[in-house]
N, C-alpha and C positions, 0 to 999 in steps of 0.2 A: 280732171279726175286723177287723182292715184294709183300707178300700177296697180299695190294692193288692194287699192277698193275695187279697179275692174276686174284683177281675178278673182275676188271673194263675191262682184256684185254679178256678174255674167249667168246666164241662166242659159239653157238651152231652155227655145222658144216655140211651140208648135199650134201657136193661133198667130194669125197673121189679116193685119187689114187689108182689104185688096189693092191699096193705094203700091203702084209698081215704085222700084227703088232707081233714081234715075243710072244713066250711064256715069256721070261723074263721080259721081257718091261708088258707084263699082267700081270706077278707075281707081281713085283713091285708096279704097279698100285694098281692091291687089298691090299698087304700090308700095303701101305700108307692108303688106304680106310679103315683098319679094325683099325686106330683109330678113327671114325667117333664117336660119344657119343651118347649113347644109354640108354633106360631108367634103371637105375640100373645095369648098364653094360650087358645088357644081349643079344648086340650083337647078333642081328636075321638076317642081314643081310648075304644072298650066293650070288654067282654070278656063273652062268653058261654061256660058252663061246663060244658060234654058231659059227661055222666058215664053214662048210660044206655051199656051194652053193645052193644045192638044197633043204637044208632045210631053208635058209633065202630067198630064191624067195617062196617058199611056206608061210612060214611067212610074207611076204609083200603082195602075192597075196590072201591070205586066211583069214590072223588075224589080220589087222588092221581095220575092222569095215568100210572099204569101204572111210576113208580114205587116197585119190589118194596122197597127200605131203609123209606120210609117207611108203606108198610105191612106193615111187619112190625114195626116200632117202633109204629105206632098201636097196632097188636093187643095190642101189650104194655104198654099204658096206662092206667092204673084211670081217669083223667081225660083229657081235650083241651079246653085252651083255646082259642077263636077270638077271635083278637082282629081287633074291626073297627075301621073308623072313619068318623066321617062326613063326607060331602061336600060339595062349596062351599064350606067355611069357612078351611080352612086355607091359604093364601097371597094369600086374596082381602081385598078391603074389604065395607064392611057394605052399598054399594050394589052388588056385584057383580061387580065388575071387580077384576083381576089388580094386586097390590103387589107383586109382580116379574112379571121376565122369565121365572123359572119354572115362572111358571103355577101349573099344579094338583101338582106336584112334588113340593112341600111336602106333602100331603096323606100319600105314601109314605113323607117324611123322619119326620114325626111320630109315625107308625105303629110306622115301626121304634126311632126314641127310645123308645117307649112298649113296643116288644117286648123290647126291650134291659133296659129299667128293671124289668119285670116279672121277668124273668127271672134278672137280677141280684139283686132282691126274694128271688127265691128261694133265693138262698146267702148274702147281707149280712148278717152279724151286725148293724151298724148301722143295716141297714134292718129287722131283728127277725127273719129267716127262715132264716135259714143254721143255726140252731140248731134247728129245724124239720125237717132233711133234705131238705127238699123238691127234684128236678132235674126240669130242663128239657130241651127241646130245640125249639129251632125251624124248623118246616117249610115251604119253600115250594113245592113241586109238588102243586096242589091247583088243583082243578076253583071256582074262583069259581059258577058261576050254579048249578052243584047243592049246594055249601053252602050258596049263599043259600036255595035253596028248602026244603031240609032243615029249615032252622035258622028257615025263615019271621022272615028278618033285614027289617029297614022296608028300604024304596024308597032310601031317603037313606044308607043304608051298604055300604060295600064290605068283602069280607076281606082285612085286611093280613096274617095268616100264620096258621098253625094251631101250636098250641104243644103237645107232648106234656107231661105230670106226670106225678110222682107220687114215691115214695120212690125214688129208685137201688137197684138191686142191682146195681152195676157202677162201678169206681171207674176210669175210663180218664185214661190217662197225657195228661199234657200233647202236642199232637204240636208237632214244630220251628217255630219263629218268623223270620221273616225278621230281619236284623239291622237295627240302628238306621241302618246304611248305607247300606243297599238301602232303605228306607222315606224316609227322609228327604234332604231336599234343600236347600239354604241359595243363593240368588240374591245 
């Protein structure tokens, strides 16, 4: 497949068969992910791989901040990615202080390069996965401090989103795109 067709054909996903998505196929995925560009390579991006039942219904019913889409998409998930990353490093220098204006910014921009990459991983022929089946969906209304504690994530990381998997059973239509008009701007 064509870059351009798996970013124009990507969909976020939220029916999902309960057929689980093996280890390989998630090795692969992060692999492909762990070239995502990062600030100064410093690569803060993990990914932690919920597969356990009872702790993704608790995560749909406890840590999404009450919203009902996204748990009811967890519930429908044979897998949930969390992908974290970790802190201090991204925008800063090795003595501690800030390489931009910034700030800690960076840390979120990376996060989402690396959500983005992953997730793309999961449809890119050329990244190996699109042939896979595997979809995605990325979520962000999620209770932070009770994921951490669930997940017993270290001190040094934060969640940059929670990712639904797993096979689609739903193939949803592209919805409208803004034009090249209204996006774009020439000074």
């Amino acid at each position: 497949m064509e870059t351009i067709q798996a970013i124009r054909s990507r969909r976020s996903i939220r029916k999902y068969q309960p057929k689980p998505v093996s280890h390989e196929v998630i090795e692969q995925i992060v692999a492909d992910a762990a070239y995502a560009p990062s600030w100064k390579n410093t690569q803060i991006a993990r990914y932690v791989l919920v597969e356990d039942r009872a702790t993704i219904d608790k995560m749909a019913e406890e840590m999404v901040l009450d919203f009902k889409l996204n748990e009811k998409t967890l519930k429908n998930c044979p897998a949930v990615m969390v992908l974290t990353y970790v802190t201090g490093r991204s925008g800063y220098e090795r003595d501690g202080s800030f390489s931009t204006p910034l700030a800690a910014h960076w840390q979120s921009f990376d996060a989402g390069v690396a959500a983005q990459t992953f997730c793309l991983a999961a449809h890119t022929f050329c990244l190996a996965a699109w042939e896979r089946g595997v979809g995605t969906v990325i979520t962000g209304y999620f209770d932070e401090e009770k994921i951490t504690r669930l997940l017993n994530l270290p001190e040094n990381q934060k969640v940059g989103c929670v990712i639904g998997l797993g096979y689609p059973d739903e193939e949803p239509a592209a919805p409208k795109r803004k034009s090249v008009e209204d996006l774009l701007t020439y000074k």
